[in-house]
C-alpha positions in Angstrom: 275.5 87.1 -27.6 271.8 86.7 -29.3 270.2 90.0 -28.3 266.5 88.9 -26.0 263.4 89.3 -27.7 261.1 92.0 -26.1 258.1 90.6 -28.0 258.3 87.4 -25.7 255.4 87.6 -23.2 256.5 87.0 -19.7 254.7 84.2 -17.5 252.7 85.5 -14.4 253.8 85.2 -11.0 251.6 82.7 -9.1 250.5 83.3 -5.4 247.7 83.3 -3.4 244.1 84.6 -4.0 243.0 87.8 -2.6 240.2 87.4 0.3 236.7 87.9 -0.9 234.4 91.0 -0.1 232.7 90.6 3.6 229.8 92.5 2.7 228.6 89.7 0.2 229.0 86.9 3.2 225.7 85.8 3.9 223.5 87.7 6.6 222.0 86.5 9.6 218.6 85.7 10.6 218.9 88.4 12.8 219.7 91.2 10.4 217.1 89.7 7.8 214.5 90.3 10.8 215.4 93.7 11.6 215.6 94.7 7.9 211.9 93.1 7.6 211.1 95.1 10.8 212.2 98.5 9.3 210.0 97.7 6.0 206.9 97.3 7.6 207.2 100.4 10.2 207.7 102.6 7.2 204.9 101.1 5.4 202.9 101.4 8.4 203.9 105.3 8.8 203.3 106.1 5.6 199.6 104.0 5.9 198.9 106.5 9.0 199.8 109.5 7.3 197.5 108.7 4.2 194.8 108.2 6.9 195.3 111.2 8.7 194.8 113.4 5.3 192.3 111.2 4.1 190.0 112.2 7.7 191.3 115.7 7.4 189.6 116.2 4.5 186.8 113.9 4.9 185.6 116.3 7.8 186.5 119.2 5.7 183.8 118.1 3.1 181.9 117.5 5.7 182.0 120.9 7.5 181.4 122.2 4.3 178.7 120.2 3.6 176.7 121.5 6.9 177.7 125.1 5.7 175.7 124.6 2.7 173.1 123.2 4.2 172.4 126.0 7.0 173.4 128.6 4.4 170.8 126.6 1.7 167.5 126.5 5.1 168.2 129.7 5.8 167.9 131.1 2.5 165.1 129.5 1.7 162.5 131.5 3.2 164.2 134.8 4.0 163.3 136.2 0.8 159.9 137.4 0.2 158.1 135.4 -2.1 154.8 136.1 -4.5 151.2 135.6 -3.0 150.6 131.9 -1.9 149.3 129.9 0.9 151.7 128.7 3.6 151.8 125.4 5.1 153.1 124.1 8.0 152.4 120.0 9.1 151.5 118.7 12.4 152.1 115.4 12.2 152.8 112.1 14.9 153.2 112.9 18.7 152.9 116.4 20.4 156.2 116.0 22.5 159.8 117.9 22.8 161.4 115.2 21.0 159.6 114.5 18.0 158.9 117.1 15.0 155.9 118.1 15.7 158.0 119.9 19.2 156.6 123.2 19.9 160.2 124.4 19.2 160.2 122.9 15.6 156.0 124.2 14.9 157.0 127.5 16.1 160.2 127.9 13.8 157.9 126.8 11.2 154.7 128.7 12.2 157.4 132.1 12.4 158.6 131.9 8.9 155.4 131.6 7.6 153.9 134.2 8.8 156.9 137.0 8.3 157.2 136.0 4.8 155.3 138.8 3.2 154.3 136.8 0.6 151.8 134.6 2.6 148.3 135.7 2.3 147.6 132.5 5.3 148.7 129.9 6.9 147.7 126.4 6.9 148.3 124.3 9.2 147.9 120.6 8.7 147.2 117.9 11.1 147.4 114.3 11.5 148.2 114.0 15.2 146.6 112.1 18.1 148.1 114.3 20.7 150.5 114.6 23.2 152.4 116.9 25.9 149.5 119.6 27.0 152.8 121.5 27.5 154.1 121.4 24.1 150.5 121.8 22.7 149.7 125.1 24.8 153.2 126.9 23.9 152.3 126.0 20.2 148.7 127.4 20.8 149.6 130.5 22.3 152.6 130.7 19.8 149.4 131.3 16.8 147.7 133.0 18.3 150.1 135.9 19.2 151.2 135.8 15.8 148.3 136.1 14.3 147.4 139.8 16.3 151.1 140.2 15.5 151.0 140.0 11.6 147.2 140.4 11.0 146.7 137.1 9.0 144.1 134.3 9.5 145.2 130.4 9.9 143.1 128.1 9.3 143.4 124.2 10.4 143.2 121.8 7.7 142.5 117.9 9.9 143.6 114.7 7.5 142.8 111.3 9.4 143.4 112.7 13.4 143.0 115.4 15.3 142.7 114.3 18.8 143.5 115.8 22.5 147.0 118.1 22.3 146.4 117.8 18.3 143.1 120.0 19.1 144.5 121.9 21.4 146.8 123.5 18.9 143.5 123.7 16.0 141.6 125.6 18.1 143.9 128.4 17.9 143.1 128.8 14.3 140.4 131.1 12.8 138.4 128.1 11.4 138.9 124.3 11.2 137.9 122.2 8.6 138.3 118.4 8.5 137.1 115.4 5.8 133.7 114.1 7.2 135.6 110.7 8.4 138.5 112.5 10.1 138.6 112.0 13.9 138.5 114.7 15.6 138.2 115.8 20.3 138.9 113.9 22.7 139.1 116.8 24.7 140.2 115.4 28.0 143.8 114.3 30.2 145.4 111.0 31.0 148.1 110.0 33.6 149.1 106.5 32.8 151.2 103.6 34.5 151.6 100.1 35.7 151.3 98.9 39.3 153.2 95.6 40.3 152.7 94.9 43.9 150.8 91.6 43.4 152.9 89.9 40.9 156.1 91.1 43.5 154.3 89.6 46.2 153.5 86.3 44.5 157.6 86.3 43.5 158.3 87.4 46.5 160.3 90.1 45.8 160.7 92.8 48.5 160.7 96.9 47.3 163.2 98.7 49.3 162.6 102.8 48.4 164.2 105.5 50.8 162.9 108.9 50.4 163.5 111.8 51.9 160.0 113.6 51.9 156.7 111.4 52.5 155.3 112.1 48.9 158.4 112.0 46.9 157.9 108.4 46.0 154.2 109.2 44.9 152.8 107.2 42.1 156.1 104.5 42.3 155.1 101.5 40.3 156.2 99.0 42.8 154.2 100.4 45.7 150.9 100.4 46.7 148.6 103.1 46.0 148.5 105.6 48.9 144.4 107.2 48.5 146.2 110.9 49.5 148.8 110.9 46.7 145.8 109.3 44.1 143.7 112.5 45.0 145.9 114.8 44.5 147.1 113.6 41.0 143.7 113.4 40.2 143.1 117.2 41.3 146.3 117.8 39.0 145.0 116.5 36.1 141.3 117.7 36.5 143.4 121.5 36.4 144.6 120.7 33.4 141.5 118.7 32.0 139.9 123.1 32.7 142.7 124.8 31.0 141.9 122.8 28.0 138.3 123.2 28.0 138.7 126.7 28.9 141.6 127.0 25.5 138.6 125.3 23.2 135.9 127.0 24.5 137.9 130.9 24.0 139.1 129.2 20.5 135.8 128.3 19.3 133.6 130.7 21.0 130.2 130.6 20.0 130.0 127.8 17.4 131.2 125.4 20.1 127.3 123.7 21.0 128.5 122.0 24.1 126.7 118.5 25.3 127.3 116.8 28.5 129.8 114.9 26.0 131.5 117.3 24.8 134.6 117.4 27.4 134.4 114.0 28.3 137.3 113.0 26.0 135.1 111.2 24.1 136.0 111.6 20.0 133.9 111.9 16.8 133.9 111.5 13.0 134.3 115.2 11.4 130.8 114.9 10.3 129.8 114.6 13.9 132.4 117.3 14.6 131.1 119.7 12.3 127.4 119.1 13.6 129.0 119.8 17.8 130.8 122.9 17.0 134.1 121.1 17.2 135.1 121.9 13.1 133.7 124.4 10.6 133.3 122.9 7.2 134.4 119.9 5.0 137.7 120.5 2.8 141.8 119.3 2.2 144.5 121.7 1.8 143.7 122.3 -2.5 140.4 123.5 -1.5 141.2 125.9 1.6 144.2 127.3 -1.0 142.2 127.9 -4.2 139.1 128.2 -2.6 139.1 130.0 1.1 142.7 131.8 0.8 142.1 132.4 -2.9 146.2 131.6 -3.3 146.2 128.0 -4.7 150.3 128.4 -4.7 150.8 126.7 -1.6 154.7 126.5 0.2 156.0 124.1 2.7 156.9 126.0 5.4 156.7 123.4 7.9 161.0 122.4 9.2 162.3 119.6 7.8 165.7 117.9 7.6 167.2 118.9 4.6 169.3 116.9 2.4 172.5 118.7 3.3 172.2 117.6 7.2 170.8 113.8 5.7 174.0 113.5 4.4 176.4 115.0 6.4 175.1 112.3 9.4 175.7 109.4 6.7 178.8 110.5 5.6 179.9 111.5 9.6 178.7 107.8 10.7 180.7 106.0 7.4 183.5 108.5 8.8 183.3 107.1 12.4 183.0 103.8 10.9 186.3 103.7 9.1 188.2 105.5 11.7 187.0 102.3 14.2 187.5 99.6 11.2 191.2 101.2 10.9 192.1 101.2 14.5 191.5 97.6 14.7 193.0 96.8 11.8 196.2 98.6 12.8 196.0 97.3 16.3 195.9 93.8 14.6 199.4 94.7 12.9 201.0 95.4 16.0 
């Protein structure tokens, strides 16, 4: 027998391929969609949760931001300072919601005159008037401080110093004003508008209920009643003496009273000087260097500091972005 050669390579078996792998079939529309789905929710998440730190520490920086600021106002005055002149503005409407408030004067008029350091205070106007409330708490405000701290104020007029505006200069030990300045108008207004004719002529009907025959007194769309007219006139004619009576304790002697004077009629300060009504001719420099004889003069007069300027910018571009985002999310859903 011929012995078989072991070198000699066998031929394969043939037979039937083996399936292929499921998992590479192709998917469905359906699983593509939900796949799609998934991706955007955790894109969407992770969005929110770079919001939610980004406001987190937006309002941090902002809370810290008002910190410094208070910390900053606070500071700024508490200290006591060499010998100057202190100022504090009047300036634009006498009324609670403006800064010439008696609640913003006072804080003003208060740190000037416990800082050690001031040798007087200034205080400067360019007001026409306003609330004979306001004006009277701000007069009486000077004047107790003055007895209170033992230092003289003196009222510096720029271009008006007119009704509630005068009020509040009379408190001070003397006024002085430029010799165009305006200056009185010592007197009190109630103002409105009456529309009964033009009603009548549209023929529009007022229906008011009240319960208490004056308590629709002075309405605008009812006739004048002669009764309720009287007695707002007596009203106002009480206050129209408690301001004469305020300027006539404030300026004492000087004041050379004419038939005029309390008619709340107003003069130049050349006029006013000549009446009694202002002392002398001078601006802020000269009552400093010249009167005072401390021509260092500080502003203590409250203002809104940079600190609070910013933190409602940057809380309004906060508010903004929040209500930009929202939108934008709600679009995505």
């Amino acid at each position: 027998m011929t012995p078989q050669d072991d070198s000699a390579t066998a031929t394969p078996a043939t037979g039937p391929s083996p399936p292929a792998d499921s998992s590479a079939a192709p998917r469905t529309t359906l699983e593509q969609t939900v796949e799609k789905l998934a991706r955007e929710l955790m894109a969407d998440r992770r969005s929110e949760r770079r919001w939610r730190i980004f406001f987190r520490l937006a309002w941090l920086g902002l809370l810290l931001v008002i910190v410094w600021g208070a910390m900053s106002s606070r500071s700024g005055h508490g200290t006591t300072s060499a010998p100057h002149t202190a100022l504090v503005d009047l300036r634009g409407e006498i009324a609670d919601d403006t800064t010439a408030s008696a609640e913003q004067m006072v804080s003003g008029l208060r740190s000037a005159f416990e800082d050690a350091g001031a040798r007087a205070v200034v205080l400067r106007i360019n007001s026409p008037g306003g609330s004979p409330v306001q004006a009277g708490i701000i007069n009486d405000e000077i004047r107790r401080l003055k007895s209170l701290h033992q230092k003289k104020v003196y009222a510096v007029v720029e271009e008006v110093c007119a009704s509630g505006a005068y009020y509040v200069a009379v408190a001070a030990d003397e006024i002085y004003v430029d010799k165009a300045s305006i200056v009185g108008s010592i007197g009190v207004l109630m103002d409105g508008f009456g529309f009964t004719g033009l009603m009548d002529k549209l023929g529009i009907e007022r229906r008011l209920l009240t319960a208490g025959e004056n308590k629709g007194m002075l309405d605008p769309f009812t006739a004048q009643n002669p009764k309720q007219q009287a007695y707002a006139q007596t009203m106002i004619d009480q206050v129209h003496q408690q301001f004469i009576r305020v300027v006539r304790d404030g300026r004492g002697s000087r004041l050379k009273e004419t038939p005029e004077t309390f008619s709340g009629l107003f003069w130049n300060g050349e006029e006013a000087v000549k009446l009694g009504l202002a002392d002398k001719f001078g601006n802020l420099d000269y009552v400093a260097r010249e009167v005072v004889k401390a021509e260092e003069v500080i502003d203590y007069t409250p203002r809104e500091n940079v600190a609070e300027k910013l933190a409602r910018r940057f809380g309004a571009a906060i508010g903004e972005g929040a209500v930009r985002t929202a939108i934008g999310m709600a679009r995505l859903r």
